[in-house]
N, C-alpha and C positions, 0 to 999 in steps of 0.2 A: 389463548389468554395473553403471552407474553409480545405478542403480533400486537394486541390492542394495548395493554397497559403500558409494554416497552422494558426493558433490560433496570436492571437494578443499577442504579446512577448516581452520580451526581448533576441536578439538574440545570435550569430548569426543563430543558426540552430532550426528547429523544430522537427529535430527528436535528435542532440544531446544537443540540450539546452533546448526547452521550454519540450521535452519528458522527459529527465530526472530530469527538477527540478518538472513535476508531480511525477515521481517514487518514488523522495523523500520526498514529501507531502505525499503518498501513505506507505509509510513504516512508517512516523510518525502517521502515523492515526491508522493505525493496531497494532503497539508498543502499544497506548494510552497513551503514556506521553511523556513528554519532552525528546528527545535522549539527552544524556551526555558521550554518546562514538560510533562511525561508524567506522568497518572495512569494506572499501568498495573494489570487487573487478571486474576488468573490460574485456572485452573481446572484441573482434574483432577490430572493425569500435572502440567503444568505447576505449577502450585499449589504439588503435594508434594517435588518435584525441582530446585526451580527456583534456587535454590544451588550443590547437587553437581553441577549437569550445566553452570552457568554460563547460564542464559537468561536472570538478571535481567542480566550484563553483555553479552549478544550482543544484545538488546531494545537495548538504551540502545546499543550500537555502529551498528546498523542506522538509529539513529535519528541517528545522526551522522556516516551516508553510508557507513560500513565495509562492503567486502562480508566473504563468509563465509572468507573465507582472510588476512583483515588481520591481521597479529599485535598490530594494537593492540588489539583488540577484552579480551585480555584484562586489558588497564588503562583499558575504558571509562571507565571510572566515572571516574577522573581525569583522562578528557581533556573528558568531560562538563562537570565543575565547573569546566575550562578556555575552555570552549565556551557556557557558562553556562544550563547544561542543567540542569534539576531535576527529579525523577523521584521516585514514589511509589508502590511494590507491595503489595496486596492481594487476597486468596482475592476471587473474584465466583461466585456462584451461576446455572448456564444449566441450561437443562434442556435433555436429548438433543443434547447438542452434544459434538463430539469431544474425545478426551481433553486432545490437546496444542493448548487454546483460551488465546487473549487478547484479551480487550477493553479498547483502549486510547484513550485521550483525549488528543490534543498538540492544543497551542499555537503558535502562530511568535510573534515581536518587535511584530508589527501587527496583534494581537489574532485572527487567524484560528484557530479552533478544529473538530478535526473527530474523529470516534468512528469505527474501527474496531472490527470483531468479522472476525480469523484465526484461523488453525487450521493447524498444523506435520503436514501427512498422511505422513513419512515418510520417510527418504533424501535430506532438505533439500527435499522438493516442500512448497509452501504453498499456501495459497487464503485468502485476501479474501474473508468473506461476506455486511458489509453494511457501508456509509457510511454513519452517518449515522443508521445506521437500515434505509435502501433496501439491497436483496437484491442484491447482485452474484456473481460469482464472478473473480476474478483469482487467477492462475497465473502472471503475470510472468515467461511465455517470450516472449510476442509485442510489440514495442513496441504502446500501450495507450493511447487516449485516454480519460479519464472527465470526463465532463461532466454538472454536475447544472444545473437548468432549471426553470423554470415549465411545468408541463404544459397545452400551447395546443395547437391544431390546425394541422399542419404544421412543427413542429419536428423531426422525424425527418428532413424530406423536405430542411429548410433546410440542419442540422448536416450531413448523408450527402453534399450537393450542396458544400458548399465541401471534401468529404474528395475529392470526385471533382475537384475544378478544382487539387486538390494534386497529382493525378496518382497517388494512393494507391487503393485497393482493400482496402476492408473483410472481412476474414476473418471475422469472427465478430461479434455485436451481440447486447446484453439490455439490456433497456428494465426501470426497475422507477415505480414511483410510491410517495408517501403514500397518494393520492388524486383521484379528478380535478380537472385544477386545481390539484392542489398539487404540491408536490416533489416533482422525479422526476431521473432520474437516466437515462444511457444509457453502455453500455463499448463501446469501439470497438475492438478487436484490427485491427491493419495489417499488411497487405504491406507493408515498406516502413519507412523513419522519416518522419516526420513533421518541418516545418522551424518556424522560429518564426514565419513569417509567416501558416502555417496558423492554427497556433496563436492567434495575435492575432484572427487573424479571425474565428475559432469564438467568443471572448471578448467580441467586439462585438457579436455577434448580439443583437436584441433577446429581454430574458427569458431570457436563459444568465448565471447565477450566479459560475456557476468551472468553469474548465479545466482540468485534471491534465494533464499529460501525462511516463507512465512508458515513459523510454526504457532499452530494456534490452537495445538492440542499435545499431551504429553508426549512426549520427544524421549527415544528407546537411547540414545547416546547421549550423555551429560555432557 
């Protein structure tokens, strides 16, 4: 039922408003801090609509932590320039990529920068399909570890070994790279949440860059 009718929202659409004020939750979670700059850029369906249907302010709400039934969401934009958010929307050119795509670029306060490419598939379901560049897929039903890495021998075995001393159980894993040896990336779907002291620890690992971790279901460590 909620496949067809769509997530409980603020509307008007669920694939271009309540999908993409997820996308924008979703690129704030992976950042891991506050954005304070988005160049966001839009395609298709999104592109041509993305006004009437309000995605440019569910984008910029997402990115300000709203989920998809905040009523603030339809005065992002002012709680943005409170927040001291700066936002920038343009058509982008992809090729074969779904209609309702965005590729977007934030910033946090200490310079960290990161590029998604989503895509809104429909009744507020979304997907994540590259950081960065690297190939993922996120659906942000499962709490989600993303970890990007120098691609060594034995980093699968290191990162999976302290998820198991968490006491967690890995659901699901895609491994992507630039190249070997170069940047690479791994998503960790959980049974379970994850605590911060996992967390830190995954961080410390020698040769592990950044830690994301998207919780999207109650969290055992406050």
């Amino acid at each position: 039922m909620f496949d067809i009718i769509g997530p409980i929202m603020i509307g008007p659409s669920s694939s271009h408003t309540a999908g993409a004020a997820r996308i924008g939750r979703m690129a704030r979670l992976l950042l891991g801090g506050k954005p304070v700059r988005a160049d966001i850029g839009l395609y298709g369906s999104f592109q041509k609509t993305y006004k009437g249907h309000g995605t440019d302010r569910a984008l910029i709400g997402g990115l300000l932590g709203m989920a998809v039934d905040d009523p603030r969401l339809r005065d992002s934009f002012r709680h943005a320039e409170a927040a001291g958010l700066t936002a920038t929307f343009h058509p982008v050119r992809l090729r074969g990529a779904h209609p309702n795509t965005v590729v977007m670029e934030v910033e946090n306060s200490e310079g960290r920068r990161i590029t998604i490419q989503a895509a809104s598939v429909g009744g507020g379901e979304i997907e994540v399909q590259q950081v960065d560049g690297l190939e993922t897929a996120i659906a942000g039903h499962a709490n989600t570890l993303v970890l990007t890495y120098r691609d060594t021998a034995g980093m699968i075995a290191m990162i999976s070994g302290e998820v198991a001393k968490g006491g967690l159980n890995i659901a699901t894993m895609r491994v992507s790279r630039s190249k070997a040896g170069g940047e690479a990336m791994v998503t960790l779907e959980l049974d379970g949440s994850a605590d911060k002291a996992l967390v830190a620890r995954l961080a410390a690992l020698s040769d592990v860059y950044h830690v994301a971790y998207l919780a999207v279901k109650a969290a055992t460590d406050a």
